[in-house]
C-alpha positions as CSV (number, residue, x, y, z in Angstrom):
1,X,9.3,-4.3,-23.3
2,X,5.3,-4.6,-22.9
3,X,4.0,-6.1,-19.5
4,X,2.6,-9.6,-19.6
5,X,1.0,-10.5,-16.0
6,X,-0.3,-14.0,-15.5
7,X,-3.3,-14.5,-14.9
8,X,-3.6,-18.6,-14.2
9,X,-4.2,-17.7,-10.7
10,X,-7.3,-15.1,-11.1
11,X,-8.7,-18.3,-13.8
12,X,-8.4,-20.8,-11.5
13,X,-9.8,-19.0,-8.6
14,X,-12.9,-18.6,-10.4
15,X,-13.0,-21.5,-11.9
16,X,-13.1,-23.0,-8.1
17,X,-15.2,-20.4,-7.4
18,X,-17.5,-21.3,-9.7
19,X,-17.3,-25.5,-8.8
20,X,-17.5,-24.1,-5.1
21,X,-20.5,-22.4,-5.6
22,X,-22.3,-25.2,-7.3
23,X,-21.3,-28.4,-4.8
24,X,-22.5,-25.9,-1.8
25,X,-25.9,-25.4,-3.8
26,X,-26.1,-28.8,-4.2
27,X,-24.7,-30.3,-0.8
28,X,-28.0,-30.4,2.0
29,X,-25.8,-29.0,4.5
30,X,-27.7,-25.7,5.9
31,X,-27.0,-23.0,8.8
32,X,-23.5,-21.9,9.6
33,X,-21.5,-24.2,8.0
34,X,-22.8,-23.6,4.7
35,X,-21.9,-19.7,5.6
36,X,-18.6,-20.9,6.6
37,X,-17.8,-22.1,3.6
38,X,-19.4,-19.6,1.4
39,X,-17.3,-17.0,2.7
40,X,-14.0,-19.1,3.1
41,X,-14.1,-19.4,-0.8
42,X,-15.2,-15.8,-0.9
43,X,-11.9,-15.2,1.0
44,X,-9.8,-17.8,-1.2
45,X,-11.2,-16.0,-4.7
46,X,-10.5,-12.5,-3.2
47,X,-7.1,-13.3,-2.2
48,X,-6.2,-15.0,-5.4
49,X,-8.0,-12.1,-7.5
50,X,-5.7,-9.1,-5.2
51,X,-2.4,-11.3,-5.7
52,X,-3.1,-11.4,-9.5
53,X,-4.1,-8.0,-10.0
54,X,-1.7,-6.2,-8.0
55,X,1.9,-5.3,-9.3
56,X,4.1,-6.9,-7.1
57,X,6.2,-5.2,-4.2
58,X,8.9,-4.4,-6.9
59,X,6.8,-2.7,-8.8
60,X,6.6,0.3,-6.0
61,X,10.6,0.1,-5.6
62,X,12.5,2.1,-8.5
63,X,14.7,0.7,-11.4
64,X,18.0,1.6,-12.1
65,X,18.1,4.4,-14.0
66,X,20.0,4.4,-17.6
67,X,22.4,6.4,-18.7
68,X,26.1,5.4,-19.9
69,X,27.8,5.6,-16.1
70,X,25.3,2.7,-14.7
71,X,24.4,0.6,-17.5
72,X,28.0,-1.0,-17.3
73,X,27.1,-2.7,-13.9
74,X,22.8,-1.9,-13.5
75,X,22.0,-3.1,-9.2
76,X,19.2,-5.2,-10.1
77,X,17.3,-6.9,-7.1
78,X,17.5,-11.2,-7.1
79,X,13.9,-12.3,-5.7
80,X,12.6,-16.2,-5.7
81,X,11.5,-15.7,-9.3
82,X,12.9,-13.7,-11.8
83,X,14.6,-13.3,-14.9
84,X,17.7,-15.7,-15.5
85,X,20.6,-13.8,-14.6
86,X,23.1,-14.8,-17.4
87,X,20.7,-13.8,-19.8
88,X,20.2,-10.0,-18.9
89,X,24.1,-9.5,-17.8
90,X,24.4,-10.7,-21.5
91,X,21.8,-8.3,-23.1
92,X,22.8,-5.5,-21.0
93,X,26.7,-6.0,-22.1
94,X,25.3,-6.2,-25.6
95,X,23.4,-2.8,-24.8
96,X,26.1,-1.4,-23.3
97,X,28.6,-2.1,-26.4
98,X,26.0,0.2,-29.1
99,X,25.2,2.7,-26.2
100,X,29.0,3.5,-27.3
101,X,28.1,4.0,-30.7
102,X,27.2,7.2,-32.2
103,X,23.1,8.2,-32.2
104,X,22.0,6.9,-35.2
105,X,24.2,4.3,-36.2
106,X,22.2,1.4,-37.1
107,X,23.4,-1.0,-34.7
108,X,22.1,1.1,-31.7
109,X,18.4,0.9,-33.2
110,X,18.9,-2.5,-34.3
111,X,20.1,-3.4,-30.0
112,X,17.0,-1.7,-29.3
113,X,14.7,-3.9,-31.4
114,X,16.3,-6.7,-29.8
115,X,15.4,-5.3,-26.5
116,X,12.0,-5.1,-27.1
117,X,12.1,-8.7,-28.2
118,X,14.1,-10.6,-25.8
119,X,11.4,-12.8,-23.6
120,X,14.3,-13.9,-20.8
121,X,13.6,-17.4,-19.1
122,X,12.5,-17.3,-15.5
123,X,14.9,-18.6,-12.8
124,X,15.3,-19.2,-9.3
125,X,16.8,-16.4,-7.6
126,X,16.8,-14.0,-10.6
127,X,16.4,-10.8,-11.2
128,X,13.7,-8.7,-10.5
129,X,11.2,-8.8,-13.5
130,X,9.3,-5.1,-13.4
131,X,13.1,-4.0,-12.5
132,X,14.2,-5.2,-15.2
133,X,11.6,-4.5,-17.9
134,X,11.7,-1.1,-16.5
135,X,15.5,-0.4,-17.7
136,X,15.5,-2.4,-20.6
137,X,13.0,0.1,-21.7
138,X,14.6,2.7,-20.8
139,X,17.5,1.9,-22.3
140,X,15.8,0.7,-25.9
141,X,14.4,4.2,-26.1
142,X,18.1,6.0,-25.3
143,X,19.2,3.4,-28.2
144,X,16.8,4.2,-30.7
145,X,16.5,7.8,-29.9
146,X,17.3,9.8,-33.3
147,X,21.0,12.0,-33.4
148,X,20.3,15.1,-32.2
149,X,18.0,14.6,-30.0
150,X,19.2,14.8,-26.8
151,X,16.0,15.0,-24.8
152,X,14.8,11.1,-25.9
153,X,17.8,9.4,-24.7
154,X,17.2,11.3,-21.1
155,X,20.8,12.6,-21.0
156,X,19.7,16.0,-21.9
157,X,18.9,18.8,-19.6
C-alpha cells in the first residue's frame, strides 16, 4: 500500500504566507509591529510546513508484525483519525482466510492485489493509518510471495 500524505495544510500555509507577505508590504504600519507580525507568520508557515512534512508519532512506533499466529487478531492502535475499523477487521479476515491457502494458489495473489488496492475510509477513533499500511504490506507481500520461497513471506529463517 503506497503512502499518500496530505498536503492541504503545507498549501495553505503558503498560500497565507504569501497573502501575509503582501498585505504587510502594503499596510504603512512600520517598527516592531510589522516585525511582529512578520515573524508570527514566519512561525505559523514553519509550524504548518513541520506538521505536514513529518510522519506522525505512529510512524516511529512499530506495526504488528505478520505472520499466520497474529494476523488472526493484528493490535492495531485507535487514534482521533484513522482508518474505519470495520473495514480493515474485514480485509484482514479476508487476508487471513488465503494466508491458509497453499503459496501459489491464485486466490492468495489475487488477496494481495486487493490489498494494495483497498483505500479504507477515515473515521473517528480508527485505526492507526502508518500501522496499518505497514501490515497490510506486509502481509500482501507474504500473499503474493511465489511457492517455495520461503524467505519472501518472512516465515523463513
Amino acid at each position: 500500500m503506497e503512502l499518500h500524505k496530505r498536503r492541504g495544510g503545507l498549501v495553505l500555509g503558503l498560500i497565507l504566507f504569501v497573502v501575509g507577505a503582501f498585505v504587510l508590504l502594503c499596510l504603512p504600519v512600520d517598527g516592531p509591529i510589522r516585525i511582529l507580525l512578520w515573524v508570527g507568520g514566519a512561525l505559523v508557515l514553519g509550524v504548518l510546513i513541520v506538521r505536514t512534512v513529518r510522519p506522525s508519532e505512529a510512524a516511529g512506533r512499530l506495526a504488528p508484525q505478520v505472520g499466520v499466529d497474529n494476523v488472526a487478531d493484528p493490535d492495531f492502535t485507535v487514534v482521533l483519525r484513522g482508518y474505519d475499523p470495520a473495514a480493515v477487521d474485514e480485509l484482514v479476515r479476508v487476508s487471513r482466510d488465503a494466508l491458509s491457502l497453499s503459496p501459489g494458489d491464485q486466490r492468495r495473489v489475487t488477496t494481495a492485489g486487493r490489498i494494495q488496492d483497498t483505500r479504507f475510509p477515515i473515521a473517528l477513533r480508527g485505526y492507526d493509518r502508518w500501522q496499518v499500511d505497514a501490515f497490510l504490506d506486509g502481509l500482501a507481500a507474504e500473499l503474493a510471495a511465489p511457492a517455495g520461497d520461503p524467505d519472501a513471506s518472512g516465515t523463513g529463517s
